[in-house]
SENU-419893 format. One record per residue (C-alpha): residue number from 1; x, y, z. Coordinates in nm, 2 decimals, always signed. Example, Ala and Ser with C-alpha at 12.3 -4.5 7.8 and 13.67 -1.06 7.14 Angstrom:
% SENU-419893
num/c1/c2/c3
1/+1.23/-0.45/+0.78 .
2/+1.37/-0.11/+0.71 .
END
This chain:
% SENU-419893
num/c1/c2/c3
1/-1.85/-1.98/-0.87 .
2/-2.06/-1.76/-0.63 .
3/-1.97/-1.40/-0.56 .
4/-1.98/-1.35/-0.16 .
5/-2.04/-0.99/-0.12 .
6/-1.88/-0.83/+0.23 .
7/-2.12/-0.63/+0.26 .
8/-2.37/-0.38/+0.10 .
9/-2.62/-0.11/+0.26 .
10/-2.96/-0.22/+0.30 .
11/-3.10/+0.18/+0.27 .
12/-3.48/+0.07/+0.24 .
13/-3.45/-0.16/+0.60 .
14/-3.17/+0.11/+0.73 .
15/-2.93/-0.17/+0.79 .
16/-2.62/-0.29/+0.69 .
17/-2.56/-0.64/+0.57 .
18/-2.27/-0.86/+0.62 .
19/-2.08/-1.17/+0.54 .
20/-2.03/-1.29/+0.88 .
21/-1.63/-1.39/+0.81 .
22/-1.63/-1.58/+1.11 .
23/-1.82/-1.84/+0.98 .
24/-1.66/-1.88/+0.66 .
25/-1.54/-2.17/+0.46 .
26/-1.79/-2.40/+0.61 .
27/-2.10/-2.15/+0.59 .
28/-2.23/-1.88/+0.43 .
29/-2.45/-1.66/+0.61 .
30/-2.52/-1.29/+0.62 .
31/-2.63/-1.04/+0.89 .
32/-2.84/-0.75/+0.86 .
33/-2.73/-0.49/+1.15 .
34/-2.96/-0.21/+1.22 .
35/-2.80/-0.05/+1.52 .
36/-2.44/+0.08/+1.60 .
37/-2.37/-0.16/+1.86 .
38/-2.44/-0.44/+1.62 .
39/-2.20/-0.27/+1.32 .
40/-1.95/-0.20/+1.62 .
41/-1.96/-0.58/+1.74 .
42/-1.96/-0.69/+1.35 .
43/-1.61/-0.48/+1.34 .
44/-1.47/-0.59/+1.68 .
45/-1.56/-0.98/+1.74 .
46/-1.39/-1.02/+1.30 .
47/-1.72/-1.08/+1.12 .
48/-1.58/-0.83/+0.88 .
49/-1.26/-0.89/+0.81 .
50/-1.02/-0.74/+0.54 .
51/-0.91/-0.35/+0.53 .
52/-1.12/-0.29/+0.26 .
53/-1.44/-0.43/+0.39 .
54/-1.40/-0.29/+0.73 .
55/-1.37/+0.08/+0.59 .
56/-1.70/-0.01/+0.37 .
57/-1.88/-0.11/+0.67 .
58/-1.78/+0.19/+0.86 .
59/-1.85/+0.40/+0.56 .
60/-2.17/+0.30/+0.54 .
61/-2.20/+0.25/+0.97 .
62/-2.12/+0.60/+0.99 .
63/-2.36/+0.69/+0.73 .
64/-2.69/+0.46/+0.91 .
65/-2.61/+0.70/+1.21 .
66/-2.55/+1.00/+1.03 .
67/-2.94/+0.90/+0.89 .
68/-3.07/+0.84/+1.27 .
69/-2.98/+1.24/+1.34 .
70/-3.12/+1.34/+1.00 .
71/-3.40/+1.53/+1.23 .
72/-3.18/+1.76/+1.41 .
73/-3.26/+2.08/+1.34 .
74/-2.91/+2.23/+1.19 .
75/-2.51/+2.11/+1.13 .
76/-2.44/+2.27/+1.46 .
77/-2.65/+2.01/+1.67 .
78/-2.58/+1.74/+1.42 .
79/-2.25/+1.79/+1.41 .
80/-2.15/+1.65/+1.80 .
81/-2.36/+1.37/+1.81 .
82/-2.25/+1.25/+1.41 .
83/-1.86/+1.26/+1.56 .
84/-1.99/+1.04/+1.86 .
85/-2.11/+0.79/+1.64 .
86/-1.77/+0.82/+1.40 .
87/-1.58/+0.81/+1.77 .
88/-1.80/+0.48/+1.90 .
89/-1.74/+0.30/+1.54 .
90/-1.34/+0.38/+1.56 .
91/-1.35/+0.21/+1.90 .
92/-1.39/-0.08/+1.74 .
93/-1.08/-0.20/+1.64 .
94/-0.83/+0.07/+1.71 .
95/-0.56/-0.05/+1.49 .
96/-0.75/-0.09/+1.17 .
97/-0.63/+0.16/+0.92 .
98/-0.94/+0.14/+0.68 .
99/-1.20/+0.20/+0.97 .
100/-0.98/+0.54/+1.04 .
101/-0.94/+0.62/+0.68 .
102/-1.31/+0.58/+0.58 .
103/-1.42/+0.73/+0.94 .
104/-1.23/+1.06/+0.85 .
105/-1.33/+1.07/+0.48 .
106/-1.68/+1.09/+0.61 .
107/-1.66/+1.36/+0.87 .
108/-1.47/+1.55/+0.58 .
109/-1.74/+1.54/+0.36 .
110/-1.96/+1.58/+0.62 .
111/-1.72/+1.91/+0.75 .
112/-1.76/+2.04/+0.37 .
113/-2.10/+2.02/+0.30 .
114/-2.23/+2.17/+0.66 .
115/-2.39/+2.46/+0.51 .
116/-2.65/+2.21/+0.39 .
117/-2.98/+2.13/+0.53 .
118/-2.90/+1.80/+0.79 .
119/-3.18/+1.60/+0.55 .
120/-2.93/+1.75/+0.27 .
121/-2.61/+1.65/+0.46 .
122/-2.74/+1.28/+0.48 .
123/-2.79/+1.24/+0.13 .
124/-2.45/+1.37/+0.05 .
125/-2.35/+1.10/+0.34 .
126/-2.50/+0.83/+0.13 .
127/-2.36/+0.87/-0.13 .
128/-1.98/+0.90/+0.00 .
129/-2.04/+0.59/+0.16 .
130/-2.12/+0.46/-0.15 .
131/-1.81/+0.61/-0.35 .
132/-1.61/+0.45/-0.08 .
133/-1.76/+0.13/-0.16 .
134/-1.76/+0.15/-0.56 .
135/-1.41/+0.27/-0.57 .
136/-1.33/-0.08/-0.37 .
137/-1.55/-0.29/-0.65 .
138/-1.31/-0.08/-0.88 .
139/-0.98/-0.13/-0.76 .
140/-1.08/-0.50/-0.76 .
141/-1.20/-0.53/-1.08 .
142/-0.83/-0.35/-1.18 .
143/-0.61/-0.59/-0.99 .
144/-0.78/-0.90/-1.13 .
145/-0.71/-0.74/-1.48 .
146/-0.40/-0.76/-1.42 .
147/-0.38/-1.07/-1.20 .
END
């Protein structure tokens, strides 16, 4: 049996890549998204579907915009334009608990690491996304141990 992966991070083409769930059982077919209007559209119109996907797409949403801003010159002028992206990506679907929950884990880390440099910052933002994202492989891998 194939594994159909959500989605993952593309880092090297700055993109996201999806499972477009709106095309599913009859076809398999993934999107790479390379802008915020494209992750926010992916989010909205249900090619990503299931809470835990759609908080590891905004994970990792928030963290492709986070990289756009990585040449702003300190945490104080990255800082309002990284919560407009976070703000634009909740938009999306305003009553999905994971896109929330994900969004606000990354402006925390984000909040607790702003005494580094913004090139600094992103990297840390990388790799949170990517927690988020391992601890769902994780969680998976324990509920079909038991299932």
């Amino acid at each position: 049996m194939e594994y159909l992966e959500p989605n993952r991070l593309d880092d090297a083409a700055d993109a996201l890549v999806i499972l477009d769930q709106t095309l599913l059982p009859g076809k398999v077919e993934y999107c790479s998204l390379k802008t915020m209007e494209e992750i926010w559209k992916a989010i909205h119109s249900l090619q990503v579907r299931g809470a835990p996907a759609i908080g590891i797409a905004a994970g990792y949403g928030a963290y492709l915009g986070a990289k756009q801003l990585r040449n702003e010159a300190d945490f104080a002028a990255f800082y309002p334009k990284w919560k407009a992206v976070c703000e634009y990506l909740a938009s999306s679907r305003p009553t999905a608990v994971n896109l929330f929950w994900a969004l606000n884990r990354m402006d925390a880390c984000a909040k607790a690491h702003a005494h580094l440099s913004v090139e600094d910052l992103v990297a840390v933002l990388r790799e949170e996304a990517l927690a988020i994202h391992r601890e769902d492989i994780a969680q998976n891998e324990k509920i079909s141990e038991y299932g």
